[in-house]
C-alpha positions in Angstrom: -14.5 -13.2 3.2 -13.5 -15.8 0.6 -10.6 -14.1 -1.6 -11.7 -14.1 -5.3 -9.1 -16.1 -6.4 -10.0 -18.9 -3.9 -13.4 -18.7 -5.5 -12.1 -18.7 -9.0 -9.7 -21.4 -8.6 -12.0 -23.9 -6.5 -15.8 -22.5 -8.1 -16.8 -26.9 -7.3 -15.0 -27.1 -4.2 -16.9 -23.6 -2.8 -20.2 -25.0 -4.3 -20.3 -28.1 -2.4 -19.1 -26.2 0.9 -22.0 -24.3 0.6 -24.3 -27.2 0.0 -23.3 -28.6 3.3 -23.7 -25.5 4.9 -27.0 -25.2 3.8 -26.7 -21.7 2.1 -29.1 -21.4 -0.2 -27.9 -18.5 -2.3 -25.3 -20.4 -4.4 -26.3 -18.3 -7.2 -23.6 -15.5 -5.6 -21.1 -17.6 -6.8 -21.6 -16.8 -10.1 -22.6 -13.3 -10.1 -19.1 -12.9 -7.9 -17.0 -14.4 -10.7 -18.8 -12.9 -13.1 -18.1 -8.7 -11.5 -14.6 -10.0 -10.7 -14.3 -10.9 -14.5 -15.7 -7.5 -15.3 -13.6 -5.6 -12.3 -10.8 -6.8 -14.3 -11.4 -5.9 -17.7 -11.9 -2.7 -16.5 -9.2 -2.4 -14.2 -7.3 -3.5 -17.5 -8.9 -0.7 -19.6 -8.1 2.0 -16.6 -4.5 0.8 -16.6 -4.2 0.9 -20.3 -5.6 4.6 -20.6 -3.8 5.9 -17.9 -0.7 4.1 -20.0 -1.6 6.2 -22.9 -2.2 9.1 -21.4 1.2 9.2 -19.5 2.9 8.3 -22.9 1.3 11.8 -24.8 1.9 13.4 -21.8 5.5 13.0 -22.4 5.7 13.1 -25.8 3.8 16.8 -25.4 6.4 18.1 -23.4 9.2 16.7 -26.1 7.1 18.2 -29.3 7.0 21.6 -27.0 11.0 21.6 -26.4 10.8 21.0 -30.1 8.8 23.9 -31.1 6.0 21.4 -32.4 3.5 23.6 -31.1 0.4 22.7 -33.5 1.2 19.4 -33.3 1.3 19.2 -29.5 -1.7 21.2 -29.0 -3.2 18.6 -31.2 -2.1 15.9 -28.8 -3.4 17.8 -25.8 -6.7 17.5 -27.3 -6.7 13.6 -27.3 -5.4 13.4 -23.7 -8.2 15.5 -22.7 -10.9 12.9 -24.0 -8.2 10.3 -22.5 -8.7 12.3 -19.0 -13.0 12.0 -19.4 -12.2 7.9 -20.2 -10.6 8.0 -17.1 -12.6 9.6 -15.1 -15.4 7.3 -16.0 -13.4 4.2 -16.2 -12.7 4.9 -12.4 -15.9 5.8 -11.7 -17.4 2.4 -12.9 -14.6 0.6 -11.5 -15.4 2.2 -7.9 -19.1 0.8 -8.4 -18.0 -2.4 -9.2 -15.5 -3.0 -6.5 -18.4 -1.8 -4.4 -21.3 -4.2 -5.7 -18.3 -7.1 -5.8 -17.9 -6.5 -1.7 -21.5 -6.3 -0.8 -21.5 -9.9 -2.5 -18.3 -11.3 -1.1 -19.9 -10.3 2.5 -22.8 -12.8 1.7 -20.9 -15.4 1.2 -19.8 -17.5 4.2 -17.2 -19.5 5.0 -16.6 -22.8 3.2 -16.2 -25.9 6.3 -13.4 -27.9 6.6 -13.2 -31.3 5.1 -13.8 -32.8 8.6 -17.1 -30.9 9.5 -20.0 -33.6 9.1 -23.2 -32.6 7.0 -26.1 -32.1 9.1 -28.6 -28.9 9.4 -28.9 -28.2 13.3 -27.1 -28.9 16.7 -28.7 -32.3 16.4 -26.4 -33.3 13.9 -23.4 -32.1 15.4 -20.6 -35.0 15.9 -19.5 -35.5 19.5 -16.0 -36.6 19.3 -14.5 -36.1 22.9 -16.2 -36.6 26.6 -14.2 -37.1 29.9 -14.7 -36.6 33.4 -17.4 -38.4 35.7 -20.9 -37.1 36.2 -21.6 -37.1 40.2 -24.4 -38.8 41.5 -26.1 -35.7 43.5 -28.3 -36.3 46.8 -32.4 -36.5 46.3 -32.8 -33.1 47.8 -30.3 -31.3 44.7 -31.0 -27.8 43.4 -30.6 -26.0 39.9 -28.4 -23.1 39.9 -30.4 -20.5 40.2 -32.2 -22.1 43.7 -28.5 -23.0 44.8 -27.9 -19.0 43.7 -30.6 -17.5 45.9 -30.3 -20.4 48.8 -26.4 -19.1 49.8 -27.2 -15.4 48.0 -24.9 -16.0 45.9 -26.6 -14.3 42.8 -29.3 -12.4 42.7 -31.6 -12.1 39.3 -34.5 -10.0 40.5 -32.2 -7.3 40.9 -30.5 -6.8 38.1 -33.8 -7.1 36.4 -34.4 -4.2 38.8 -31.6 -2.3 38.0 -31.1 -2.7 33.9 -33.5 -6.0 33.0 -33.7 -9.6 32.9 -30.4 -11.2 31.8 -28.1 -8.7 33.7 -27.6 -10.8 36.9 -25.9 -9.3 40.2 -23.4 -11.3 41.9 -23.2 -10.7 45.6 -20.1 -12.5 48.7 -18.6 -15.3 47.8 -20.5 -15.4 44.6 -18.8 -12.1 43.3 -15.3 -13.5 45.1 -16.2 -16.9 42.8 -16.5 -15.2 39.7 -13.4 -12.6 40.3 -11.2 -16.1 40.9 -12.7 -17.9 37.8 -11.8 -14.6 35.9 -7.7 -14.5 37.2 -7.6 -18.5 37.3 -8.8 -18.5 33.1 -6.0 -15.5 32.8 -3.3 -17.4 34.6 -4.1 -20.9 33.0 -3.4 -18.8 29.8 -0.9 -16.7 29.9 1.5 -19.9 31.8 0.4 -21.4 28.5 1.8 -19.1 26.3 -0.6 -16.5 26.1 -0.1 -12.5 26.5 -2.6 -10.7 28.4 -4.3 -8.0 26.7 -6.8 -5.2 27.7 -8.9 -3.9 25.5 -12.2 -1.7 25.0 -15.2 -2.9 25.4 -16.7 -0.8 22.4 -16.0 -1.1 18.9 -17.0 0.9 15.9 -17.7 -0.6 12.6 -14.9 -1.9 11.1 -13.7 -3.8 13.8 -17.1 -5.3 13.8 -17.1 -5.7 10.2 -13.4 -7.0 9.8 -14.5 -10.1 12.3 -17.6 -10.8 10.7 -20.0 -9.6 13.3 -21.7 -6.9 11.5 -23.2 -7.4 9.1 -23.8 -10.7 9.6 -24.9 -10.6 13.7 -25.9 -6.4 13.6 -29.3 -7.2 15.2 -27.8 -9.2 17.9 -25.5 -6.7 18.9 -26.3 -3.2 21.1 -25.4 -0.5 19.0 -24.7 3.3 20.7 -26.6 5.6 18.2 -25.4 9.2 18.8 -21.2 7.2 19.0 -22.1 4.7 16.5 -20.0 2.0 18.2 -21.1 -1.6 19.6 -21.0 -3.2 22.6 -19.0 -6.3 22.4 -20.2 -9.4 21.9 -16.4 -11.2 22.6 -13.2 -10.3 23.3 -12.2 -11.6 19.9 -13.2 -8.6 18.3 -11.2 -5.8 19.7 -8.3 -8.1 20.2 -8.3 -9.9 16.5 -8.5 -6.0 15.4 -5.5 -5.1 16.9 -4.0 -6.2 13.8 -6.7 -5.1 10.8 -5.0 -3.2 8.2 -0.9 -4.5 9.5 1.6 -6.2 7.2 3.2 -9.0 9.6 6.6 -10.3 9.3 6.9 -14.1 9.3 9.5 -14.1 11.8 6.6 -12.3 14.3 4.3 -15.2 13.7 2.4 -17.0 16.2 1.0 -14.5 18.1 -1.3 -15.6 20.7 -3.4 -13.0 22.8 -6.3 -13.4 25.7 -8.3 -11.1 27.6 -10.8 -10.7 30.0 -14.0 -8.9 28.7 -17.8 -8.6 29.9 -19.4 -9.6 26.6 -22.9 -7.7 25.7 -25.6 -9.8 23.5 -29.0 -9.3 23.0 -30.3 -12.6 22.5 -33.1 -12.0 20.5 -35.6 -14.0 20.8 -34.4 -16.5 23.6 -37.3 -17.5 26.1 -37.9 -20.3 28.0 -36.7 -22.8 30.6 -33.9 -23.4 29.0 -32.7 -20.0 29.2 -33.3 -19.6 33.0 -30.8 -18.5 35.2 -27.5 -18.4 33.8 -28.2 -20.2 30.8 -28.5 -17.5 28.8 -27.4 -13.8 29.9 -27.3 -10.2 28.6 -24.1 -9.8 29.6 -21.8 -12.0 31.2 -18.1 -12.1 31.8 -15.7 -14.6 29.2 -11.4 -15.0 29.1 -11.0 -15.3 25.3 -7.8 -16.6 23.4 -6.9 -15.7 20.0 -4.1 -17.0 17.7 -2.7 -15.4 14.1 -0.9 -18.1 12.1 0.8 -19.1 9.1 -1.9 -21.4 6.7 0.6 -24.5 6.8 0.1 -24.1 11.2 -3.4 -22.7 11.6 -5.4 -26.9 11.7 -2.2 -27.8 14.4 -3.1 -24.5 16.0 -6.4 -25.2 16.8 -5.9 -28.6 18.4 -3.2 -27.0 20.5 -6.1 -24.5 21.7 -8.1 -27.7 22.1 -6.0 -29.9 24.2 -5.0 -26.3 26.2 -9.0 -25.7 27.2 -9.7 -29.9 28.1 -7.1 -29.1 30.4 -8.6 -26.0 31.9 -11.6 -28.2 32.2 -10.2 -31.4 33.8 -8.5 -28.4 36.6 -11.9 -27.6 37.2 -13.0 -30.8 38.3 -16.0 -30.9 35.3 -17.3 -33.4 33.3 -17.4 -32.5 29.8 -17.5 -33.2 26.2 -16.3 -31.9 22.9 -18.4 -31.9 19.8 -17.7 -30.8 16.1 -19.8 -28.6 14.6 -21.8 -29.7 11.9 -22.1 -27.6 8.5 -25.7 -26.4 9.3 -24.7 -25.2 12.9 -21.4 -23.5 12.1 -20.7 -20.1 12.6 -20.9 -17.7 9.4 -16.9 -17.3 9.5 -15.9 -20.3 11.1 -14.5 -23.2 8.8 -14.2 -25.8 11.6 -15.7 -25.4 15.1 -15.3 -27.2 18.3 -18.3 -26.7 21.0 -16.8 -27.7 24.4 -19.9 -28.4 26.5 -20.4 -29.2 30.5 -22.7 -31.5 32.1 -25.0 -30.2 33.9 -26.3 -32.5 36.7 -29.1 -30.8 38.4 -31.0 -29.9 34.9 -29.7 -33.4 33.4 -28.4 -31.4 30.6 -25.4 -30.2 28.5 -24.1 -26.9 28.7 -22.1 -25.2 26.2 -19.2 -23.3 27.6 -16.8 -22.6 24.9 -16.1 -22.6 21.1 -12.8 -23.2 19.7 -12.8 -22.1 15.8 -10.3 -21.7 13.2 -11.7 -19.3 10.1 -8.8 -19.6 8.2 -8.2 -16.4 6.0 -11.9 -15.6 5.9 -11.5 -12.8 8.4 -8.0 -11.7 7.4 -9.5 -10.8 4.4 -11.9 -8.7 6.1 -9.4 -7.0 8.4 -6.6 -6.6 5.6 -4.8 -8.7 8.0 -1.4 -9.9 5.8 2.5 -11.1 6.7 5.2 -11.2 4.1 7.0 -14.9 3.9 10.4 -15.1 4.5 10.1 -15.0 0.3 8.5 -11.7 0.7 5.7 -12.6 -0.6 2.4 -11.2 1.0 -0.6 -13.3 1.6 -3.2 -13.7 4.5 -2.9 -15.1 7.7 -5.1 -17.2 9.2 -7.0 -16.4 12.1 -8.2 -18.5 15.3 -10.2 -17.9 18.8 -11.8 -19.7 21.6 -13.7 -19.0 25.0 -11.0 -20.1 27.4 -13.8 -19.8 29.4 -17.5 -18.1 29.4 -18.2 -17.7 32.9 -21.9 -18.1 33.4 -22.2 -22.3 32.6 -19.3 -22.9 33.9 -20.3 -21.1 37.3 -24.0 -22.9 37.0 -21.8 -26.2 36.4 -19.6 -25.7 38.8 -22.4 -24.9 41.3 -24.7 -27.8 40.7 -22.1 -30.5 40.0 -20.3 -29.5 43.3 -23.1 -29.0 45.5 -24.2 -31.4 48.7 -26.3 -31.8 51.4 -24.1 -29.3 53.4 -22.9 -27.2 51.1 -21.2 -26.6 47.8 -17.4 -27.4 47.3 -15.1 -25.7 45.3 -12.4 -27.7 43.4 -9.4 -27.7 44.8 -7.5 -25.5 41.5 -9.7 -22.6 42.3 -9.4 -22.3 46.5 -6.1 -20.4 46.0 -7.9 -17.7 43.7 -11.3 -17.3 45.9 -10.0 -17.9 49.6 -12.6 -20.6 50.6 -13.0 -24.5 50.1 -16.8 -24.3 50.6 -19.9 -22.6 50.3 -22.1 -23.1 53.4 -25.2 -21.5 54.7 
């Protein structure tokens, strides 16, 4: 969430952030400053009560010691109608703080200075591309053919066994994935990076204090009779190792990854474009996630940029970077970078990771704070990225690799899966 003062402060700045977002419910803005304004005043007339009544309180007892009886009595009288004030002055203030969350959790983030206007993926900025597309042989297969040629993977199955978009991997397919998983890990963790297990359910506020729910709560499967969710990326559970905790200074950075299965439902996605592993139900992702200080958080994420081309240029892929443009970012991102692969045998990019910085929007959320070396408390800011998602890279990997003979694997990934090819 935007912190009130933020809002109050820079009402112009968040105004044209939203504009280029293309949020059409600027209005909030207003009605947000205006409960704030009101939370205060009666914070202010609660305080100021509570003031008063503390002050008879004591001056009872001292009439009392006294032998002021009829006086003090008198004065218990008035701190009685001071105790109803209260009562009601909390009550409306409870109400208020209530109505001036379910706004704040509307509002999205505002983007970066950098993130170009635009109001879909079309208009997204592509700022980065390396690598050299091969030139595959006439006879060259999507994925999913390459997948069921060398049974690699097998779809029809784990329609079978829980539905389309639950694939089963099967040999050196399942040996391929296992190697991507512990090569992503490695990569990380010799970066820097400490490894992290965590559940793979969450209950509300850890999908609240990232910004999933309620902004993504139809995309997400949701156990009734537990009331937890499935995750939809490691970033939740690991970012939420930290909701409600006061950092020290001297603890920050901290950067985390972990391997997860990630569970979405996609809603709505049909088509070609979604065949194979284009688009799954759940699939397998190495995350990394970084807590900073505001002044480090932009160096941050181009650290966690340069980190994942490299992971990319291991893998032997071509691939581009784009920058997000304010229609296409992510409800608590405020600058995103979509690292895509090119995918040869469907002549078509494939995105594979997303490196975001959200600033303080979800520390707010998760009461995520550190105290300066000042001792002053403020938020931190908060940063993840897919270091990888499995599925396009494997589909990448398979089609840009393949030949007439077989499909080679790059040469940073034979020491993790035990083979150099894959042959009929």
């Amino acid at each position: 969430m935007l912190s009130l003062s933020f809002v109050r402060d820079n009402k112009e700045a968040v105004l044209q952030g939203l504009v280029k977002r293309g949020f059409k419910e600027t209005e909030l803005i207003d009605a947000l400053i205006d409960m704030d304004q009101k939370r205060r005043k009666t914070q202010t007339s609660l305080d100021q009560t509570l003031a008063s009544a503390n002050q008879k309180a004591k001056e009872i007892g001292r009439l009392f010691k006294t032998g002021n009886t009829e006086e003090a009595n008198l004065l218990k009288e008035k701190t009685t109608v001071l105790k109803s004030e209260t009562k009601n002055l909390q009550e409306q203030l409870q109400k208020i703080e209530k109505d001036l969350l379910e706004i704040r959790t509307k509002i999205p983030n505002i983007p970066h200075e950098s993130v170009p206007s635009g109001t879909s993926e079309e208009d997204n900025e592509e700022i980065f591309r390396a690598g050299t597309v091969p030139k595959l042989h006439e006879k060259a297969l999507p994925h999913w053919e390459l997948a069921a040629k060398y049974d690699l993977i097998d779809f029809e199955l784990g329609s079978k066994i829980s539905g389309a978009g639950f694939p089963v991997y099967k040999g050196k397919g399942a040996r391929l994935q296992r190697a991507l998983i512990n090569f992503f890990l490695d990569f990380n963790i010799q970066a820097g990076y400490r490894e992290i297990q965590v559940p793979h359910l969450v209950n509300e506020e850890s999908g609240f204090g990232t910004g999933q729910l309620p902004d993504k709560e139809g995309q997400m499967y949701h156990i009734q009779n537990d009331n937890l969710y499935l995750i939809p990326t490691a970033e939740v559970p690991l970012t939420n190792i930290y909701r409600n905790v006061l950092l020290e200074e001297s603890e920050l950075p901290i950067s985390l990854t972990g391997y997860t299965p990630c569970f979405r439902r996609e809603a709505g996605s049909y088509g070609a474009h979604v065949r194979g592993l284009n688009r799954l139900h759940q699939f397998d992702k190495v995350e990394i996630v970084r807590i900073e200080t505001p002044e480090h958080s932009m160096t941050a994420l181009n650290q966690m940029v340069e980190h994942i081309k490299k992971l990319l240029e291991a893998l032997e892929l071509p691939y581009r970077i784009l920058r997000l443009c304010g229609g296409d970012l992510g409800f608590t991102a405020t600058l995103t970078y979509d690292f895509e692969v090119f995918s040869t045998a469907q002549d078509r990019w494939l995105e594979i990771s997303s490196v975001s910085n959200f600033k303080s929007f979800q520390a707010e959320r998760l009461q995520l704070r550190y105290r300066n070396k000042e001792g002053a408390k403020q938020s931190v800011h908060t940063l993840n990225g897919s270091s990888l998602a499995l599925p396009r890279v494997l589909a990448g990997l398979l089609e840009n690799c393949q030949g007439p003979d077989g499909i080679r694997i790059p040469k940073a990934l034979v020491p993790y899966c035990g083979f150099e090819n894959i042959e009929s």
